[in-house]
C-alpha positions as CSV (number, residue, x, y, z in Angstrom):
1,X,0.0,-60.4,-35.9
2,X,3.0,-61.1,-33.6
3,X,3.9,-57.1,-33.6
4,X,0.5,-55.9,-32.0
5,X,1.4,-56.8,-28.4
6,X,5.0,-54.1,-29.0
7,X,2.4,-51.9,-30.6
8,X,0.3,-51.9,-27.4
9,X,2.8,-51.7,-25.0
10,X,4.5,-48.7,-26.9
11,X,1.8,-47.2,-26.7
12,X,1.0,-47.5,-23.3
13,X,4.7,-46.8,-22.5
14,X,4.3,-43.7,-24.5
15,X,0.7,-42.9,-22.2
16,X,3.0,-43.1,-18.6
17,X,5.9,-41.2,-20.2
18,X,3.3,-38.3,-20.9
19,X,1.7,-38.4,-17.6
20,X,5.1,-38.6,-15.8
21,X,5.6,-35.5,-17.6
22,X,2.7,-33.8,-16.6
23,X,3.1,-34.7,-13.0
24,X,6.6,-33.6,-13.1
25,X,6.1,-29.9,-14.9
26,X,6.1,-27.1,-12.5
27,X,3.5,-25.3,-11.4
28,X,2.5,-22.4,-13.7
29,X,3.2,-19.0,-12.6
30,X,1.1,-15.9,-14.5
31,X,2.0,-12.5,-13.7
32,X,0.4,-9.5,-15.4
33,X,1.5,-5.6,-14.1
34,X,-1.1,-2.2,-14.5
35,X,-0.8,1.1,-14.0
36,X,-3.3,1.7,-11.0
37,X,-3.3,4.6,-8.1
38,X,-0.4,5.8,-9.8
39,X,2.3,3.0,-9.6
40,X,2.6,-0.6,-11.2
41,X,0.8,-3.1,-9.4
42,X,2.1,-6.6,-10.4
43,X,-0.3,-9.3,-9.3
44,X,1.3,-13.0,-9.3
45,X,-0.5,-16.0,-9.3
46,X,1.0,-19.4,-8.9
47,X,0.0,-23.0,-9.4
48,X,-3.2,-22.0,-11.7
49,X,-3.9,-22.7,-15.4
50,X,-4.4,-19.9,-17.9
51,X,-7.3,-19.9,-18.7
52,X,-8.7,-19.5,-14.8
53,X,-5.7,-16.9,-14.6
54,X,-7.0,-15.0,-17.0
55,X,-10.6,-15.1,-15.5
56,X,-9.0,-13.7,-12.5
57,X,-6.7,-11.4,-13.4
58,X,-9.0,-9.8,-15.8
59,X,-11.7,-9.5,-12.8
60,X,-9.0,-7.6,-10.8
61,X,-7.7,-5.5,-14.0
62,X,-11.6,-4.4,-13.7
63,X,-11.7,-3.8,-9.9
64,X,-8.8,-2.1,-9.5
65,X,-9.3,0.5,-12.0
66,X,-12.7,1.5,-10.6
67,X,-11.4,2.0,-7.1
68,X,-8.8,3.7,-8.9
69,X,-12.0,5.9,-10.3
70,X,-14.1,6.5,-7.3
71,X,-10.9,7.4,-4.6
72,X,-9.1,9.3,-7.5
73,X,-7.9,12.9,-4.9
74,X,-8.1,15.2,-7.6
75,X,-9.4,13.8,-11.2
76,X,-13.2,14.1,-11.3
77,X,-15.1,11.1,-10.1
78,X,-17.5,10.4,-6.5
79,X,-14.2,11.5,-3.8
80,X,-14.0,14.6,-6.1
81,X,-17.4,16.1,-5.8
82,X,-17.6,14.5,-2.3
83,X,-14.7,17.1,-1.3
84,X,-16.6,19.8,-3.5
85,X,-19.8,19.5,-1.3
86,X,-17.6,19.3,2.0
87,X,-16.4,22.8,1.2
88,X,-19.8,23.6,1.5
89,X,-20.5,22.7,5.0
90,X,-24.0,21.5,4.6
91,X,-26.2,18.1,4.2
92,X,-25.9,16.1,1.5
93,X,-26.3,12.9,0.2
94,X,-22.7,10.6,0.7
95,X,-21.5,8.8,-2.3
96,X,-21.5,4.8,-1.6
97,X,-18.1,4.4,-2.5
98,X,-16.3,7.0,-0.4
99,X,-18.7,6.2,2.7
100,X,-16.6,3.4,3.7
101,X,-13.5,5.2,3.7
102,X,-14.5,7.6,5.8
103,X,-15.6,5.3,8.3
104,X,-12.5,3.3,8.1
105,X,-10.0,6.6,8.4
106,X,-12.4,7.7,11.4
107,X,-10.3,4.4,13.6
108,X,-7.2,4.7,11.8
109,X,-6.9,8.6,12.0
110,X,-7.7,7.7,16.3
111,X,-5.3,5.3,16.6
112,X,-2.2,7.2,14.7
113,X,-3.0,10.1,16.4
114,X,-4.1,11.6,13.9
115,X,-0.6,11.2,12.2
116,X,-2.2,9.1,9.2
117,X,-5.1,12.4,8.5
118,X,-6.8,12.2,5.3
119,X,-8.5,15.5,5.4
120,X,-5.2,17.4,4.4
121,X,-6.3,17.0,0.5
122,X,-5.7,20.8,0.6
123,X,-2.0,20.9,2.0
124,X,-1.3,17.6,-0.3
125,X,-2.6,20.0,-3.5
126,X,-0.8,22.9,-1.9
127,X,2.6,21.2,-2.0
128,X,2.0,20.5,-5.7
129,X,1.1,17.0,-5.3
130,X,-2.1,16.7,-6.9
131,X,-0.3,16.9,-11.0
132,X,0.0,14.9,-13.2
133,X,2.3,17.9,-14.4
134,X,5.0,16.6,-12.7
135,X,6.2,17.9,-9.4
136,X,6.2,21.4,-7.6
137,X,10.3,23.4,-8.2
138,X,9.7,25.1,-5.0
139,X,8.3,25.1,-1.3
140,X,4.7,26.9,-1.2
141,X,4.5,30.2,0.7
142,X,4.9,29.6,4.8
143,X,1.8,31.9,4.9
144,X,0.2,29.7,2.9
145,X,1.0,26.5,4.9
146,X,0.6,28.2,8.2
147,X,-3.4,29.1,7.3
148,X,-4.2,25.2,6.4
149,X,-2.1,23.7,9.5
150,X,-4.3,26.6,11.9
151,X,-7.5,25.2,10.1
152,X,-6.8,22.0,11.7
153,X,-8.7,19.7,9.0
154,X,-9.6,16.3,10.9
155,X,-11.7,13.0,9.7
156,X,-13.5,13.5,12.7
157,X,-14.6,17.0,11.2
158,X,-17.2,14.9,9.3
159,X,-20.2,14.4,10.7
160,X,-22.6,11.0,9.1
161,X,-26.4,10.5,9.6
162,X,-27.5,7.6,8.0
163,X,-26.6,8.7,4.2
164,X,-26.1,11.9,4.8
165,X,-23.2,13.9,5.7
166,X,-21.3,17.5,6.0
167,X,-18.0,19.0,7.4
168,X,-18.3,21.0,10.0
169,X,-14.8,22.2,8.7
170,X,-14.2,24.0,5.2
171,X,-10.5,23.5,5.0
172,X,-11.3,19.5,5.0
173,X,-10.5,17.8,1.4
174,X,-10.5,14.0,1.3
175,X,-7.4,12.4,-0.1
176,X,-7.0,8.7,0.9
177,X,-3.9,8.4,-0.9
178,X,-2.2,6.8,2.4
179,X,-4.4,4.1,2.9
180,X,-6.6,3.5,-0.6
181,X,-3.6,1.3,-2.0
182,X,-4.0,-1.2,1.1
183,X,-7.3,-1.4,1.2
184,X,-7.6,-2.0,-2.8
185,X,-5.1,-5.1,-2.2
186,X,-7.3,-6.4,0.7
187,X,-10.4,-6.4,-1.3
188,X,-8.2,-8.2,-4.7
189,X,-7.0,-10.9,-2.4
190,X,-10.6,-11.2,-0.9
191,X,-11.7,-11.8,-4.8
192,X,-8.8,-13.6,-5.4
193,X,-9.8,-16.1,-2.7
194,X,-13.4,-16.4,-3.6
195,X,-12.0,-17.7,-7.2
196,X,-10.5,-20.4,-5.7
197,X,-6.8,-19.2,-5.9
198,X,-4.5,-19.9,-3.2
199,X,-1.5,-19.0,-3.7
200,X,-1.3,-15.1,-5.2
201,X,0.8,-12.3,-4.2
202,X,-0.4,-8.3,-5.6
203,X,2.5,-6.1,-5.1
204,X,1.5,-2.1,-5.5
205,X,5.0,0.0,-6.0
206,X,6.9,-2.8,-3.2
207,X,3.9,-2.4,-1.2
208,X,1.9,-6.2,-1.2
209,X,-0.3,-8.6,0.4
210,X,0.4,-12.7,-0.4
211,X,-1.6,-15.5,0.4
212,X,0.0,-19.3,0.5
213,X,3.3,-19.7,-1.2
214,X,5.2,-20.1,-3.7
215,X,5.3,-23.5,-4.7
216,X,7.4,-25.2,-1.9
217,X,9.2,-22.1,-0.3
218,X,7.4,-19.0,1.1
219,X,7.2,-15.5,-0.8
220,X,10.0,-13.7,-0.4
221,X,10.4,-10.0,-1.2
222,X,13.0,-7.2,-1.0
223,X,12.4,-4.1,0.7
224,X,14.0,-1.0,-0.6
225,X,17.2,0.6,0.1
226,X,16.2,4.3,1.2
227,X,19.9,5.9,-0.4
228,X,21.2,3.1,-2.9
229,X,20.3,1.0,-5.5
230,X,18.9,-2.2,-4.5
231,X,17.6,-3.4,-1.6
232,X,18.3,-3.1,2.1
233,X,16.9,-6.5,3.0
234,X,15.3,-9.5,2.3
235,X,12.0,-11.3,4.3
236,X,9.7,-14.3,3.8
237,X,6.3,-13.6,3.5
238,X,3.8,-15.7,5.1
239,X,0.0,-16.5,4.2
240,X,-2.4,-13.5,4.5
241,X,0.3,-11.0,5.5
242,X,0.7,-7.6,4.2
243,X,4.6,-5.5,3.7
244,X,4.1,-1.9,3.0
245,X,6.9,1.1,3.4
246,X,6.7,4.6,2.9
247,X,10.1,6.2,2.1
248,X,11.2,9.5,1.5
249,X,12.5,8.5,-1.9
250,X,9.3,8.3,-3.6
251,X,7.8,11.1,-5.0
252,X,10.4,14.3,-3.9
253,X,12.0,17.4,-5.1
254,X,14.8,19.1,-4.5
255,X,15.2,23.0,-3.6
256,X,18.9,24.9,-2.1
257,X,20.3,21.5,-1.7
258,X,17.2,20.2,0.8
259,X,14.7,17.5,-0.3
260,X,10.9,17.8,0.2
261,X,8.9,14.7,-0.2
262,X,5.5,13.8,-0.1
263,X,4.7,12.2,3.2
264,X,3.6,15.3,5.4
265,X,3.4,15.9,8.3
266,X,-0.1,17.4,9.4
267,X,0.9,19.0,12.6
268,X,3.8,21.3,10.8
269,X,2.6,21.4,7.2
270,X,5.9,20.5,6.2
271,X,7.5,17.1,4.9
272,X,8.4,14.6,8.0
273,X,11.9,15.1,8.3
274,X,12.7,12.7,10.8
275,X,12.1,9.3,8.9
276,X,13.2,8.3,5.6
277,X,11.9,4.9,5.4
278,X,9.3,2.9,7.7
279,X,8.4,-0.8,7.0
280,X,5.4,-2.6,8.4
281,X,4.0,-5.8,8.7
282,X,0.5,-6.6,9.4
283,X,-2.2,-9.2,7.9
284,X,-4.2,-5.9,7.3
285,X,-3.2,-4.1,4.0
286,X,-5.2,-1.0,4.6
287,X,-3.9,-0.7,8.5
288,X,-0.2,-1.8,7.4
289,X,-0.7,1.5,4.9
290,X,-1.9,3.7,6.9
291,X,0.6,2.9,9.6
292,X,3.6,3.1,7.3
293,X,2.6,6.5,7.1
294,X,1.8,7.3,10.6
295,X,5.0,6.0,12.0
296,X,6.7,7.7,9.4
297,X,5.6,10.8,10.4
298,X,6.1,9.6,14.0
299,X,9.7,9.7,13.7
300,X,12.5,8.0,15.8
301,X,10.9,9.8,19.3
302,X,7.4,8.5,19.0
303,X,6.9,5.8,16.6
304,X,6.8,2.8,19.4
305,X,3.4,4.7,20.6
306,X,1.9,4.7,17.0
307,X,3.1,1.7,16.8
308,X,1.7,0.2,19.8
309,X,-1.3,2.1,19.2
310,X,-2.2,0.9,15.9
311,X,-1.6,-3.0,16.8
312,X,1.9,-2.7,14.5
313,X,4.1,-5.8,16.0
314,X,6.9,-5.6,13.2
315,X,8.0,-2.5,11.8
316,X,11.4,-1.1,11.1
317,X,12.3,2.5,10.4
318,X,15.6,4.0,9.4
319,X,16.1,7.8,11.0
320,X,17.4,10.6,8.8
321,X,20.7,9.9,10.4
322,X,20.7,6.2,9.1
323,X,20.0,4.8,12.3
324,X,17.8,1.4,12.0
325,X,15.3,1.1,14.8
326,X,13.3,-2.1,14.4
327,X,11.4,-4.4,16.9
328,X,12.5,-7.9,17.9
329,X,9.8,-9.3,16.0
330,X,11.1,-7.8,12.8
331,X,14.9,-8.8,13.4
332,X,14.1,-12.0,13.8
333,X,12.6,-12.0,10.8
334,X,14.3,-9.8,8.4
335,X,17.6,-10.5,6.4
336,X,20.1,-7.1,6.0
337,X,22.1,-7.6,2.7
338,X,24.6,-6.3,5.1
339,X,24.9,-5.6,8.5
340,X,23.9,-2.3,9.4
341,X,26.4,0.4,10.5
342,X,23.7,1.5,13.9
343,X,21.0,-0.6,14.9
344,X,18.8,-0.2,17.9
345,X,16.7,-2.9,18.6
346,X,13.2,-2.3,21.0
């Protein structure tokens, strides 16, 4: 009878030890990476238990792979027969899902310029890059290039009443592949807020939006070295901001010792050949995509303008001559992983 009040106080001593455990485990972190828009899209959440992780991640799995669907450039699906009936140049009825990304390009495309255009679907497929086939050996015909660049395809060639809507252009064929990747993550980290998650980062190919932290510390990422393996630099992430980059390294082929990439530039036809990498920052994914792009195509001479233009406070780009030109607000953020040989800072 003596032994019952060890037994008790074992066992409560044995009740605190567990919940001192508890307490002290770390938060969980649940990752999970698909094949979406054609890169691997890694979607993080931290301080979350399974079984709501699950929940969530299998609600994005869902999402993402019917935007993937609906904005697919070339595999059939609404953008697909949405760029059949704007060859047609006459009324119809627009598709619900692609309707909103016309009207979003229509201020983008304004404010880049037009150096972020959408409506070059048929250069893009000229160039070979609408495959799954793999990539194109060779440069298309100049003659070829020339008649599309003439045609002048614009977003602001389509013209919207109410539902309906037709290109006053023939040569326009959607492809929102510039700006469809941001504004996927912006919807995923709308959902992923409305569960209740707080702290979440989705990360597209190194392009990503996060949202709190992780645990005590910020995200922090590494963006891409443009020529070597690894990366060029490191940067803390804060809540609600977007990273995106566009680099020449990509998606590329090679032909008599000169490489042709995928990032066009509408005015010429031909790749940007100014640029070969552009980083941005903005708490907007599908305006930090699209400006990637734009300022890409910019170049070293005009990017300031885009990036003025577009509302793009940090950005760095590195000029085909290895040149880093980066804003104040992005040097003071960004760590190099070693100094850079030319810098110019605006």
């Amino acid at each position: 009878m003596k032994a019952k009040p060890v037994l008790v106080k074992l066992a409560l001593l044995l009740i605190v030890s567990a919940s001192l455990q508890a307490c002290s485990q770390p938060p969980r972190e649940h990752r999970e990476t698909l094949l979406v828009f054609g890169t691997l899209v890694e979607i993080t959440l931290y301080d979350l238990d399974e079984k709501k992780a699950t929940e969530v991640i299998s609600g994005i799995r869902e999402d993402l792979n019917a935007m993937n669907f609906m904005w697919h450039p070339w595999e059939p699906g609404p953008l697909g027969r949405t760029n059949e009936l704007l060859a047609m140049t006459r009324w119809f009825s627009g598709n619900p899902s692609v309707m909103p990304l016309i009207e979003r390009s229509r201020k983008l495309a304004k404010q880049s310029h037009n150096l972020y255009n959408p409506a070059i679907g048929k250069l893009i497929a000229l160039w070979g890059y609408h495959s799954n086939k793999g990539l194109a050996s060779r440069p298309p015909p100049a003659e070829e290039i020339r008649k599309l660049v003439e045609a002048n395809p614009q977003i602001s060639d389509i013209v919207v009443d109410g539902i309906r809507m037709k290109s006053n252009n023939p040569a326009v064929q959607l492809d929102f592949g510039a700006m469809a990747k941001g504004l996927a993550i912006d919807r995923e980290i709308d959902f992923i807020k409305s569960q209740g998650v707080k702290n979440a980062i989705i990360n597209a190919g190194g392009d990503l939006k996060a949202i709190g932290k992780h645990g005590d510390r910020p995200w922090r990422i590494g963006i891409r070295h443009p020529r070597k393996d690894g990366v060029i630099a490191a940067l803390n992430v804060n809540d609600g901001e977007s990273v995106f980059t566009s680099g020449d390294y990509e998606r590329f082929f090679e032909y008599q010792g000169k490489r042709y990439h995928h990032i066009l530039d509408p005015r010429t036809g031909y790749p940007a050949d100014q640029s070969i990498s552009v980083t941005v920052i903005h708490p907007d994914a599908a305006t930090a995509d699209a400006a990637a792009t734009a300022i890409f195509v910019a170049g070293p001479q005009q990017w300031q303008q885009i990036a003025k233009d577009m509302g793009i406070r940090y950005v760095m780009l590195i000029d085909k001559d290895n040149t880093v030109h980066i804003t104040r607000a992005m040097n003071a953020r960004i760590e190099f992983t070693e100094p850079p040989e030319k810098i110019r800072i605006y």
